[in-house]
Backbone as CSV, one residue per row, in Angstrom:
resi,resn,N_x,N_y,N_z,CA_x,CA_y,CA_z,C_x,C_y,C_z
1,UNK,-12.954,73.384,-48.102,-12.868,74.765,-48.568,-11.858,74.875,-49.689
2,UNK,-12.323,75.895,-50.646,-11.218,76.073,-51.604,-11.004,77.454,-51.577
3,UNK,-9.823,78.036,-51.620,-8.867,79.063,-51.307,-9.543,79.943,-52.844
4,UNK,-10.233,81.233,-51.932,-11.009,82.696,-53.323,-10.258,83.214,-52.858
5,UNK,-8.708,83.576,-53.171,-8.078,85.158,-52.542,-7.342,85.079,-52.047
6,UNK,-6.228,85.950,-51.767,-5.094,86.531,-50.872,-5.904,86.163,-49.224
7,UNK,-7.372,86.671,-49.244,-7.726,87.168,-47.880,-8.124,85.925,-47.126
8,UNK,-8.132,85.044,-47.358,-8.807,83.418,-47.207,-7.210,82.611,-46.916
9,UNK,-6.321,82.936,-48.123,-4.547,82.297,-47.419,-4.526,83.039,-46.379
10,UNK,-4.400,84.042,-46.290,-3.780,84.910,-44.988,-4.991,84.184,-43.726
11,UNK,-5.645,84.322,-43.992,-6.713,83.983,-42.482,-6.327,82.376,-42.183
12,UNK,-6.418,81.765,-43.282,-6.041,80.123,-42.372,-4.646,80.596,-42.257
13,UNK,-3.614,80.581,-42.618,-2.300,81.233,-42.146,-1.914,81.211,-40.755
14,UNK,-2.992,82.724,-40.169,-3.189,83.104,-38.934,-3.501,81.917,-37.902
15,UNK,-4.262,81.653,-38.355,-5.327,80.547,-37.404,-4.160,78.967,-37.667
16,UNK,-3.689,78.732,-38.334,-2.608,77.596,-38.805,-1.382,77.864,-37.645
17,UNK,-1.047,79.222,-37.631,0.302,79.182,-37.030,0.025,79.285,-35.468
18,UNK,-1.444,79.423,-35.270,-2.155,79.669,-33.685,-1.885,78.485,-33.013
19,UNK,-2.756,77.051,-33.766,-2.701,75.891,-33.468,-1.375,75.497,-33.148
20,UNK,-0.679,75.650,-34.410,0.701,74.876,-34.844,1.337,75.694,-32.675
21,UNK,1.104,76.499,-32.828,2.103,77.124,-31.675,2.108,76.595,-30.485
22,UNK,0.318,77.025,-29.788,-0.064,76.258,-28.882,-0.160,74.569,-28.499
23,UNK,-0.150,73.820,-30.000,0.563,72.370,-29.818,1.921,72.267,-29.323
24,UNK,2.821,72.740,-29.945,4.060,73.250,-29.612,4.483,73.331,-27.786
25,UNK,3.736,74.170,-27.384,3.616,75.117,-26.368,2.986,74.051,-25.430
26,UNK,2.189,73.232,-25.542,1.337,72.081,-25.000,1.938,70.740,-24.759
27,UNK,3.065,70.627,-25.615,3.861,69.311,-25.569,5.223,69.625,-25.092
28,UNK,5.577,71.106,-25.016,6.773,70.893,-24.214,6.267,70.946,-22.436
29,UNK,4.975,71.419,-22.393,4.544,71.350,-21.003,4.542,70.047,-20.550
30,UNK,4.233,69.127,-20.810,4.408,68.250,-20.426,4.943,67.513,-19.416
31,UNK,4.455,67.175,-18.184,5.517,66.636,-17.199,4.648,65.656,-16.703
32,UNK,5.378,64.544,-15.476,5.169,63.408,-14.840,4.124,63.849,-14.041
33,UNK,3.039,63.560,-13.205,2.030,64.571,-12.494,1.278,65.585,-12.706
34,UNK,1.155,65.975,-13.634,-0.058,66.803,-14.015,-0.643,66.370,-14.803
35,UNK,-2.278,66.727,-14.393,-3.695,66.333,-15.063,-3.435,66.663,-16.566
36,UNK,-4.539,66.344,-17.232,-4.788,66.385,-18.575,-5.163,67.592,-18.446
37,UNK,-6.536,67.952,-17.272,-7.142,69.262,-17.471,-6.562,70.237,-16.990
38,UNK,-5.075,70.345,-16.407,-4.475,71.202,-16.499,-3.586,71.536,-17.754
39,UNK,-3.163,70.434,-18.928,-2.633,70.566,-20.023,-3.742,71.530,-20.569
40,UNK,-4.843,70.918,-20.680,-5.856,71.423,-21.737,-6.143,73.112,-20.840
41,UNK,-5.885,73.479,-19.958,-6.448,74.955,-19.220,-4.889,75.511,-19.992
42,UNK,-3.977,75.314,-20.170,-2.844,75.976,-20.981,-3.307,76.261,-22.350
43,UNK,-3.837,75.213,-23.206,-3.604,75.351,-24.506,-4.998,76.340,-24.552
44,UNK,-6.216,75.989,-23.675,-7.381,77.093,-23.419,-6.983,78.568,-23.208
45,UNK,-5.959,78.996,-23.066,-5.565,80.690,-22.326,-4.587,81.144,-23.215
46,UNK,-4.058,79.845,-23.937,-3.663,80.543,-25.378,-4.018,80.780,-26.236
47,UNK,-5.267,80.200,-26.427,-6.169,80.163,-27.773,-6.855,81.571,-27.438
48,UNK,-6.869,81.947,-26.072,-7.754,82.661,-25.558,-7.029,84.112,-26.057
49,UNK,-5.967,84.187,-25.814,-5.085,85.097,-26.026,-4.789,85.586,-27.364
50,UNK,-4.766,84.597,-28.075,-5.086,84.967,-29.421,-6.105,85.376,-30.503
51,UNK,-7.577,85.354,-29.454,-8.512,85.465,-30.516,-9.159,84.583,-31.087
52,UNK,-8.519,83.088,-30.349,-9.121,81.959,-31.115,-9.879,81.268,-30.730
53,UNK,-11.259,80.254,-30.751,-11.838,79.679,-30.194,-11.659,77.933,-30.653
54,UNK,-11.645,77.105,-29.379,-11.636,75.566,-29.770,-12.614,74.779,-30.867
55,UNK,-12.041,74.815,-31.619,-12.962,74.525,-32.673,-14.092,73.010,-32.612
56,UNK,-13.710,72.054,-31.175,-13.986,70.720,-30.563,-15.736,71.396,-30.657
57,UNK,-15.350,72.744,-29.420,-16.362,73.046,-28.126,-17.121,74.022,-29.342
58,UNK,-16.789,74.743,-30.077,-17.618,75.265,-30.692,-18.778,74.733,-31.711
59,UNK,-18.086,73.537,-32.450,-18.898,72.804,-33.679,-19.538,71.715,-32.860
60,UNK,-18.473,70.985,-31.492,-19.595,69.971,-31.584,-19.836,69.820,-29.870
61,UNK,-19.610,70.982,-29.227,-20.431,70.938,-27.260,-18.796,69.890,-26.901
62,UNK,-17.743,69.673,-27.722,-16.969,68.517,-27.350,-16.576,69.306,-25.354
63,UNK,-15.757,68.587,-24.444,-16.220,68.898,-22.981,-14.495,69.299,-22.728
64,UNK,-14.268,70.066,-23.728,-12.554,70.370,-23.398,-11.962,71.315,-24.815
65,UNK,-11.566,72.087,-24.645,-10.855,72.991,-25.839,-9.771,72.295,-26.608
66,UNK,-9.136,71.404,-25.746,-8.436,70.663,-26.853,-8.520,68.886,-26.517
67,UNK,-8.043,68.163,-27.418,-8.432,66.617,-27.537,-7.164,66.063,-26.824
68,UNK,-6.800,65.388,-26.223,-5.726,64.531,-25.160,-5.752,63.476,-24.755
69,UNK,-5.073,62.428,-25.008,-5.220,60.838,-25.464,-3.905,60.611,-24.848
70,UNK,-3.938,59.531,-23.893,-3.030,58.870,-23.488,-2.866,57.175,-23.493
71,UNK,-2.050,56.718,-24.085,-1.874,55.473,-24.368,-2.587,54.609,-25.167
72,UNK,-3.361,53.668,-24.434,-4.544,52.901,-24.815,-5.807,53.706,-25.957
73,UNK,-5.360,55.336,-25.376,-6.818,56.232,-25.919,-6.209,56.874,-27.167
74,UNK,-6.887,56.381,-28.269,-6.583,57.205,-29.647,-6.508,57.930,-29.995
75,UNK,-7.593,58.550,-29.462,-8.274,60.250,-30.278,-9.196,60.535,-28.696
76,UNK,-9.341,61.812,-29.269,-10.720,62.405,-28.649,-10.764,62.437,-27.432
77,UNK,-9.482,62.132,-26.631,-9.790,62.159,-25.135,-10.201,63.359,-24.313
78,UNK,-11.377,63.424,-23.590,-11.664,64.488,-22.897,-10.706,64.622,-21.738
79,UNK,-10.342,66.269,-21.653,-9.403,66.492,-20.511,-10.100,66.563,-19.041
80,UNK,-9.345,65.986,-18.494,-9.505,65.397,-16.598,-8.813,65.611,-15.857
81,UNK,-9.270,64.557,-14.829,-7.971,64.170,-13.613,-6.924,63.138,-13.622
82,UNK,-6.958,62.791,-15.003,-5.976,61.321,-14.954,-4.746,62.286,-15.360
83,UNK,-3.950,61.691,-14.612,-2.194,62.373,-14.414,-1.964,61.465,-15.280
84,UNK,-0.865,62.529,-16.053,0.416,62.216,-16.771,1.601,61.099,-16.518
85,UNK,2.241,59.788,-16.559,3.122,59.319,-15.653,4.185,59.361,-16.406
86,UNK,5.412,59.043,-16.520,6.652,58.762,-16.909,6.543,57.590,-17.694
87,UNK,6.608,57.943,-19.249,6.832,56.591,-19.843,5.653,56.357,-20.299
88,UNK,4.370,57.512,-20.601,3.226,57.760,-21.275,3.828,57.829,-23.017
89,UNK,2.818,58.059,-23.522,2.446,58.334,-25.043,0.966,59.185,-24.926
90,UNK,1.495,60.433,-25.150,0.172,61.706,-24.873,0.208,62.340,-26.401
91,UNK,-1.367,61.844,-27.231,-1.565,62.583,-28.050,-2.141,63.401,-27.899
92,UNK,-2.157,64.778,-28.728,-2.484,66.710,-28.334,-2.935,66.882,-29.770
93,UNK,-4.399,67.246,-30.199,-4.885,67.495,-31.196,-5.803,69.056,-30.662
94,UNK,-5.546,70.033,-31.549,-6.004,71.300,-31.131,-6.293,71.667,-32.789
95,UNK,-7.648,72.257,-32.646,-8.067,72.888,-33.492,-8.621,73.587,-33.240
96,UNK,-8.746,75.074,-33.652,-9.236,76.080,-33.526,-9.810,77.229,-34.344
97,UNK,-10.936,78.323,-34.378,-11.174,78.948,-35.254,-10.930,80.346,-34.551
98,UNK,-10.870,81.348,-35.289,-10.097,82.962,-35.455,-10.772,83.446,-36.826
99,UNK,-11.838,84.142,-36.712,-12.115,85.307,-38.273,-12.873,84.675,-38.855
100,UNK,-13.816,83.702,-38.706,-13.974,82.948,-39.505,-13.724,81.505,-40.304
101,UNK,-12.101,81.053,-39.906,-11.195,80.302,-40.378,-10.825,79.184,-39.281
102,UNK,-10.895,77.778,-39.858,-10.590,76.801,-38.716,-8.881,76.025,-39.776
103,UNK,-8.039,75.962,-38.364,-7.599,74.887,-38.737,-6.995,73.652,-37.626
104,UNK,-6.251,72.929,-38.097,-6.175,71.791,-37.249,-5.342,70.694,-37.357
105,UNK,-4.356,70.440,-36.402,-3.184,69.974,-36.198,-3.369,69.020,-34.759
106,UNK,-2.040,68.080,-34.819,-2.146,66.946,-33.349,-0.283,66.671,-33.680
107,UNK,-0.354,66.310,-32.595,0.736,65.295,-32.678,1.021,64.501,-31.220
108,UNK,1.708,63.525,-31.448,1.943,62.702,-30.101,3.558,62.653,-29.411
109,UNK,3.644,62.888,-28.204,4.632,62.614,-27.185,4.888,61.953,-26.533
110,UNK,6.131,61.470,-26.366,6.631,60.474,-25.639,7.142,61.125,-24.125
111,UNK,6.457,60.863,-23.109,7.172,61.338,-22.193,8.320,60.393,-21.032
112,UNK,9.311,61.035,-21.028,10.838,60.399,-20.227,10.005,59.395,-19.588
113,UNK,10.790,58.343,-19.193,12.219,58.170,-19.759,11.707,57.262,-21.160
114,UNK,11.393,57.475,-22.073,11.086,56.776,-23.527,11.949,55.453,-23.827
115,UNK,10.911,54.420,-23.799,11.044,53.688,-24.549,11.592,53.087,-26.262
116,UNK,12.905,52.035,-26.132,13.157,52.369,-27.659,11.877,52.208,-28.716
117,UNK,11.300,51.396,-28.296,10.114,50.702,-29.411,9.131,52.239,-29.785
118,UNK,8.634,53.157,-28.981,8.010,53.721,-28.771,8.827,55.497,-29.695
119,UNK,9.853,55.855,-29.088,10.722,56.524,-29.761,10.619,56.285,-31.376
120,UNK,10.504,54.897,-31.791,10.370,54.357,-33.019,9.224,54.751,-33.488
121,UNK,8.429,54.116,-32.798,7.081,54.637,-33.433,6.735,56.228,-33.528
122,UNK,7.177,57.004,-32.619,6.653,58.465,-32.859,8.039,58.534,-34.101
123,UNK,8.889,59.165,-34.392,9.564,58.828,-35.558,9.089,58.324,-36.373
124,UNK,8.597,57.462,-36.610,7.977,56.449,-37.848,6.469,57.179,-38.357
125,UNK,6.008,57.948,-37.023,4.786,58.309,-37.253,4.783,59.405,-38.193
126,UNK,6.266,60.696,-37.712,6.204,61.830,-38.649,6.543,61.557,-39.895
127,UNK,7.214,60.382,-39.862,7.319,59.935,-41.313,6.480,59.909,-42.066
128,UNK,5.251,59.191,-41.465,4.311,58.552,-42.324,3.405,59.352,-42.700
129,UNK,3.151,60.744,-41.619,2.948,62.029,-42.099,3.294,62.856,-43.532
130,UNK,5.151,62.525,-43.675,5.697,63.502,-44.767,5.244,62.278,-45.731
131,UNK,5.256,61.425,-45.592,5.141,60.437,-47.391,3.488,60.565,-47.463
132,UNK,2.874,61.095,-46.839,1.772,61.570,-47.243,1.223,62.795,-47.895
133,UNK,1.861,63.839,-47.490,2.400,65.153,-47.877,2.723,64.804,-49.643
134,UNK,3.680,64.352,-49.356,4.707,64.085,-51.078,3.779,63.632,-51.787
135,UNK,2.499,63.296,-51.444,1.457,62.549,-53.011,0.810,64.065,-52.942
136,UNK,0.738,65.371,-52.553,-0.287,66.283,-52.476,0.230,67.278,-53.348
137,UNK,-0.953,67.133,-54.951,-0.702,68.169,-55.904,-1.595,68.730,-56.394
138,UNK,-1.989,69.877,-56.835,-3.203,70.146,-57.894,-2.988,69.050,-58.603
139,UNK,-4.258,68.433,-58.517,-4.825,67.319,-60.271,-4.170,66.091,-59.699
140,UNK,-3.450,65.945,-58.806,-3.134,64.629,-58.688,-4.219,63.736,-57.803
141,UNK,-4.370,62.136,-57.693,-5.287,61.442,-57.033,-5.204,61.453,-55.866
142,UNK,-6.455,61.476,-55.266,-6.573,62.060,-54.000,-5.791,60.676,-52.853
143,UNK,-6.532,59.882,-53.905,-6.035,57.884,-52.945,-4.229,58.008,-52.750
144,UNK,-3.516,58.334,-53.499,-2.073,58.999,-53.718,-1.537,58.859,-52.032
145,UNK,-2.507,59.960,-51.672,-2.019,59.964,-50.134,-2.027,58.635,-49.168
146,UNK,-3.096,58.282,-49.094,-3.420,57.060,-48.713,-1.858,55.583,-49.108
147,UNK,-1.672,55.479,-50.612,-1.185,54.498,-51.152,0.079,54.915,-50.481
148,UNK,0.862,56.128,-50.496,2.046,56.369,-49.805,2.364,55.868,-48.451
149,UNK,0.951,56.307,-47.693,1.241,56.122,-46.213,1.309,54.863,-45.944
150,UNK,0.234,53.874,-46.588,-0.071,52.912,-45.972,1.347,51.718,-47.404
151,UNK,1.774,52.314,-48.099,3.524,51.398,-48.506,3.983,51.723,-47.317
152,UNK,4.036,53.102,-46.805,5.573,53.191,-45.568,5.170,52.057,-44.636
153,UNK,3.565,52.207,-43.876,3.515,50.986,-42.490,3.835,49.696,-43.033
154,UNK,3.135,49.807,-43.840,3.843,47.832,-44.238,4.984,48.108,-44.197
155,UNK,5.849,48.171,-45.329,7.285,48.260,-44.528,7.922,48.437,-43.556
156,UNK,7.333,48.828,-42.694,7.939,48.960,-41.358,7.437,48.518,-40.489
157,UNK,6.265,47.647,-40.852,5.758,46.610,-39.954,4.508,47.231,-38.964
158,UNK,3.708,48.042,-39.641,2.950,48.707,-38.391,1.214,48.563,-39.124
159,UNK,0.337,49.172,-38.530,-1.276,49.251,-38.669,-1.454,50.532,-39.219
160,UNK,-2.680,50.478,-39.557,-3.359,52.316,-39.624,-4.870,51.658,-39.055
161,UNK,-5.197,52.729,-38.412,-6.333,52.837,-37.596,-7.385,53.260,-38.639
162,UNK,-8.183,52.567,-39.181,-9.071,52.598,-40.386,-10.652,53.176,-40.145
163,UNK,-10.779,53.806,-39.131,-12.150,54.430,-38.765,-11.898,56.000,-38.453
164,UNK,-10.627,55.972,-39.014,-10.326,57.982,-38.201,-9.504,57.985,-39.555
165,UNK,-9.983,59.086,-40.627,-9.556,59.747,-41.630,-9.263,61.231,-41.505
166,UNK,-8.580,61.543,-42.586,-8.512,62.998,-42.818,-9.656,63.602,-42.968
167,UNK,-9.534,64.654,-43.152,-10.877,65.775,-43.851,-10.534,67.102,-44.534
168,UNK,-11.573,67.778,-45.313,-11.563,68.979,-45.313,-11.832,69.854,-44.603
169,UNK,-10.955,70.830,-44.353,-10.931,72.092,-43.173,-11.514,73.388,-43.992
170,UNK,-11.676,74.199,-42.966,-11.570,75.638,-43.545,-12.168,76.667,-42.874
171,UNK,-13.586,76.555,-43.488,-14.942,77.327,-43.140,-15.515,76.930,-42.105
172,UNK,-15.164,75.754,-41.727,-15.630,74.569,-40.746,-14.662,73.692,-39.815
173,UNK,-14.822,72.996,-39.421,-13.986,72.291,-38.821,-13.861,70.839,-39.447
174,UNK,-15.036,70.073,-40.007,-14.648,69.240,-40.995,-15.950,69.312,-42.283
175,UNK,-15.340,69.517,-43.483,-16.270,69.650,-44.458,-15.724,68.961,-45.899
176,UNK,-15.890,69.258,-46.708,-15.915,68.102,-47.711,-14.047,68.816,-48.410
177,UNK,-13.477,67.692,-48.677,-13.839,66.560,-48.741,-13.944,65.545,-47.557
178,UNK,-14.657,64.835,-47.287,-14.754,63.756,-46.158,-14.338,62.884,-46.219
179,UNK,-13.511,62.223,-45.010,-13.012,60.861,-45.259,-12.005,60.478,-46.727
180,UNK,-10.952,61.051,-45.873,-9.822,60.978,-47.341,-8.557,59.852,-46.216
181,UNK,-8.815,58.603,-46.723,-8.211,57.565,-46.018,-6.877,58.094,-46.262
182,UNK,-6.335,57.261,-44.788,-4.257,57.755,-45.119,-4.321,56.369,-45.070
183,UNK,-5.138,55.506,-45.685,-4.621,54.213,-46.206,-5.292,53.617,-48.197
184,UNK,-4.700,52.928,-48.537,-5.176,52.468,-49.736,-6.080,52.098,-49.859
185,UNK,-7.125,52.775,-51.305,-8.810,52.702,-51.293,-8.745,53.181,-52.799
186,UNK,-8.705,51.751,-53.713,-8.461,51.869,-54.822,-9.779,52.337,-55.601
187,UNK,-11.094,52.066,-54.441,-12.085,52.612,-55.530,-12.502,54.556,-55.007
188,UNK,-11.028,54.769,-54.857,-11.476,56.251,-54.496,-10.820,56.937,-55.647
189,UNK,-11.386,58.111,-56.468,-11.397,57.902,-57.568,-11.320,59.856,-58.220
190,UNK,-11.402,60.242,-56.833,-11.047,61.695,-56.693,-9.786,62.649,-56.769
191,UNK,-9.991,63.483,-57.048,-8.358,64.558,-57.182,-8.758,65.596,-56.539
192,UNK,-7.118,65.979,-56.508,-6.713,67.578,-55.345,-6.658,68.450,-56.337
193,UNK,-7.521,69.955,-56.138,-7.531,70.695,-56.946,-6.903,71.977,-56.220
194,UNK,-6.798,72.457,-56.977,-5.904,74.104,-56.917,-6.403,74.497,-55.681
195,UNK,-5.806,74.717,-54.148,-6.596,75.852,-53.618,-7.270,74.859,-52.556
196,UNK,-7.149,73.536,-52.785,-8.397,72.764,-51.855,-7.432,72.755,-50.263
197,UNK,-8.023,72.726,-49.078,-7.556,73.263,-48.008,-8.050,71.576,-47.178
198,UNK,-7.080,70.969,-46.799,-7.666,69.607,-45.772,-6.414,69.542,-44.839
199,UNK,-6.764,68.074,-44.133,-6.001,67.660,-43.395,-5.576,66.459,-43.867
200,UNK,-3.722,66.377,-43.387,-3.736,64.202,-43.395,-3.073,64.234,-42.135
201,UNK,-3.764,63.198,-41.494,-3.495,62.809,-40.144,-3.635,60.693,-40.366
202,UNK,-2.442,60.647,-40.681,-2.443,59.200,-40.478,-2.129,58.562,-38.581
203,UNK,-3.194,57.306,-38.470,-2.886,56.836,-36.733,-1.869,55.625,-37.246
204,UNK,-1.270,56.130,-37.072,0.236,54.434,-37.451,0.366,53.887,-35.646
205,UNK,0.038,52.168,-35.891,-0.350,51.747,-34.657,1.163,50.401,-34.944
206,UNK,0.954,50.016,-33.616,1.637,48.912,-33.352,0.977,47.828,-33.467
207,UNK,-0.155,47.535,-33.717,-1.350,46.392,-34.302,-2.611,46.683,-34.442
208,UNK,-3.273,47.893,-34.252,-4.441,48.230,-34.296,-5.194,48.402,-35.737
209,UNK,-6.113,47.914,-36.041,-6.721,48.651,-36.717,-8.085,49.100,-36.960
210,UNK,-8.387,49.398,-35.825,-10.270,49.841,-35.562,-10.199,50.598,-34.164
211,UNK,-10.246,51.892,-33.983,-10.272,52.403,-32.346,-12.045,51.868,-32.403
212,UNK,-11.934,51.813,-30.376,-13.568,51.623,-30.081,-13.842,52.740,-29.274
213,UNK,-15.153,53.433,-29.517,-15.764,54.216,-28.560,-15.900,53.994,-27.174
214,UNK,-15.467,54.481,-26.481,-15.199,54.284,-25.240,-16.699,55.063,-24.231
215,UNK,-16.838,54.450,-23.262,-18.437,54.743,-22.448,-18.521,56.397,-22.298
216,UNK,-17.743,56.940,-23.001,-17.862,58.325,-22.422,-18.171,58.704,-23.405
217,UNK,-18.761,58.280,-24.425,-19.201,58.600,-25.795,-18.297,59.715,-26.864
218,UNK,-17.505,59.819,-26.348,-16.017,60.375,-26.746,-14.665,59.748,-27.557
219,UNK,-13.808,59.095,-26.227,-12.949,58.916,-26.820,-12.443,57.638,-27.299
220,UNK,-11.705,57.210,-28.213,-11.646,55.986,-29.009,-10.472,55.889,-28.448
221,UNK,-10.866,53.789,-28.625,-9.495,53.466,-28.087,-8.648,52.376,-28.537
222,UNK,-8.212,51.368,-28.002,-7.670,50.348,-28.348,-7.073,49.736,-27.296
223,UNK,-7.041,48.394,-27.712,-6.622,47.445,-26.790,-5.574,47.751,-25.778
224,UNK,-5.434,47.335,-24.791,-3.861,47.614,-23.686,-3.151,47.493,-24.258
225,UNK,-2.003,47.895,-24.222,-0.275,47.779,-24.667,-0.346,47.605,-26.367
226,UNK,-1.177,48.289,-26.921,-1.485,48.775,-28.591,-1.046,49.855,-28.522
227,UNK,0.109,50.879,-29.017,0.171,51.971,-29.468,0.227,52.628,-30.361
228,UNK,-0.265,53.588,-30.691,-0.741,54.650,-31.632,-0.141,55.857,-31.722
229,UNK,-0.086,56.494,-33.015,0.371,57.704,-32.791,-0.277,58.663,-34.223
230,UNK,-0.459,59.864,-34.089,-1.022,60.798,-34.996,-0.317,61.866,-35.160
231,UNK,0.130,61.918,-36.276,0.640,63.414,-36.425,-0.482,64.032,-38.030
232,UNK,-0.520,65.341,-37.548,-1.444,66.274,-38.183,-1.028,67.310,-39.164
233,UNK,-1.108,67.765,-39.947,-1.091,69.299,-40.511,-2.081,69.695,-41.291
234,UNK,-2.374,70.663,-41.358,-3.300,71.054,-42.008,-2.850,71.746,-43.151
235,UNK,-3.370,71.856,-44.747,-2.032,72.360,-45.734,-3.569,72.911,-46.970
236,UNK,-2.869,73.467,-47.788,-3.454,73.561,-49.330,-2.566,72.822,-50.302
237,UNK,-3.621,72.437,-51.356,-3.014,71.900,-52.159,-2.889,72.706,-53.246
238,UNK,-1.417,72.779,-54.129,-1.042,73.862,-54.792,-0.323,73.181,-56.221
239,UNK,0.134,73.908,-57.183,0.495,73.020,-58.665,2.157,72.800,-58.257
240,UNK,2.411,72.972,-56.641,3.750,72.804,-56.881,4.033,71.935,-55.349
241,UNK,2.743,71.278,-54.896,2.906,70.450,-53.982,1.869,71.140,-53.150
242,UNK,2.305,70.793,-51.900,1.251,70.937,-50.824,1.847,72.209,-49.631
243,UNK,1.312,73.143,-49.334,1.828,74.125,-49.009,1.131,73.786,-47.247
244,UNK,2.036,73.599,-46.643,1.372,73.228,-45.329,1.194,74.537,-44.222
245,UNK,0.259,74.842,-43.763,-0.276,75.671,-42.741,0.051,76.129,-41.049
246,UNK,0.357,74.549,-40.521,0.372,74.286,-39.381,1.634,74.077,-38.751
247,UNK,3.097,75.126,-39.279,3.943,74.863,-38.588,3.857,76.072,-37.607
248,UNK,4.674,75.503,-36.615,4.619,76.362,-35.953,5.598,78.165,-35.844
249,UNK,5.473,78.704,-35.054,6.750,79.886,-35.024,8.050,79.819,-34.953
250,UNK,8.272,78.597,-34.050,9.523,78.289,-34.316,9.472,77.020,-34.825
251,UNK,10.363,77.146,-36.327,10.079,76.328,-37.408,11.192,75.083,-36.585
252,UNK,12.094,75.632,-35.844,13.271,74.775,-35.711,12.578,74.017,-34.711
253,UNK,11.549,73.660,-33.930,10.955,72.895,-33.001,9.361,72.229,-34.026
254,UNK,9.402,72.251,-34.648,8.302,71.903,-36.210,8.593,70.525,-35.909
């Protein structure tokens, strides 16, 4: 989507700071013993509360309002009965639509008592988030993003999960542009224009680089004791950088 109007910022806005909240709101819930599908019945009664609908269950029948991945599981995990334990890695991807307008945010948690290696990696992950951010300009190359993220993992010794890209948001839940790697793809050959509305969600892994579909025709995964992590925002791109969407209300927990 590309941004016609005052009335189009203000609506992803709305719907930006919905997500951003209820992620928020979803990861401090968090505890040792409770189901996934009780995480996901929280972030469901907030969305609910606001006017907003899961943007999973609406575009694609997905079997849960929001996406919940623990450990081994990348993306896309449908919410259940598998409990939470001490010393997990729970990724929370919520997207949602309100008015017309979708947007869409994740991020991953470490739950007590955290591991140093792991602590590292979620850290390393929001990183690899903001040096992705910093390539996002009107007119600049779209690969930009990609070349940033994927200098930080080499340097720091990590993977990107090369089958799960960004996208364009908006009108939809994913629409063009498609598949905007958060890794280097020199024959990509495109630019960010005034107004264009996407996501970068780089998976910075501890050796991975291919999740597999898992029998539930859902969620992707990766090998045992491989970890992963995703952090999300959803933003426009503007002549003075990238104006991001998806923080939350309280900026000081962002």
């Amino acid at each position: 989507m590309t941004i016609d109007g005052d009335d189009d910022l203000e609506g992803l806005k709305a719907i930006g700071t919905i997500v951003a909240d209820v992620l928020q709101a979803m990861g401090r819930a968090i505890e040792p013993g409770m189901t996934t599908r009780e995480l996901d019945e929280l972030g469901r009664a907030m969305l609910a509360r606001e006017g907003a609908q899961s943007a999973p269950e609406l575009c694609y029948a997905f079997p849960g309002a929001t996406c919940i991945s623990i450990n081994e599981e990348v993306a896309h995990g449908i919410p259940g009965d598998r409990q939470v334990q001490a010393g997990d890695l729970v990724n929370i991807d919520v997207s949602a639509e309100k008015d017309g307008y979708f947007s869409d945010t994740g991020a991953s948690f470490a739950v007590p008592p955290v591991h140093a290696r792991t602590e590292r990696l979620c850290q390393d992950g929001r990183k690899a988030l903001a040096q992705g951010i910093r390539a996002v300009r009107a007119g600049a190359p779209l690969k930009g993003i990609g070349q940033n993220i994927e200098r930080f993992a080499i340097k720091r010794g990590y993977s990107l999960i090369r089958n799960l890209a960004s996208h364009g948001v908006g009108r939809s839940l994913h629409e063009e542009p498609e598949m905007i790697p958060t890794w280097n793809d020199p024959r990509d050959h495109r630019r960010l224009h005034e107004g264009l509305v996407f996501t970068i969600e780089p998976f910075l892994s501890t050796g991975a680089d291919f999740a597999h579909e898992s029998d539930d025709g859902w969620t992707l995964l990766t090998r045992s004791g491989i970890l992963t992590v995703q952090y999300e925002h959803t933003m426009v791109a503007t002549n003075r950088g990238a104006m991001v969407l998806t923080r939350p209300t309280n900026l000081e927990s962002a």
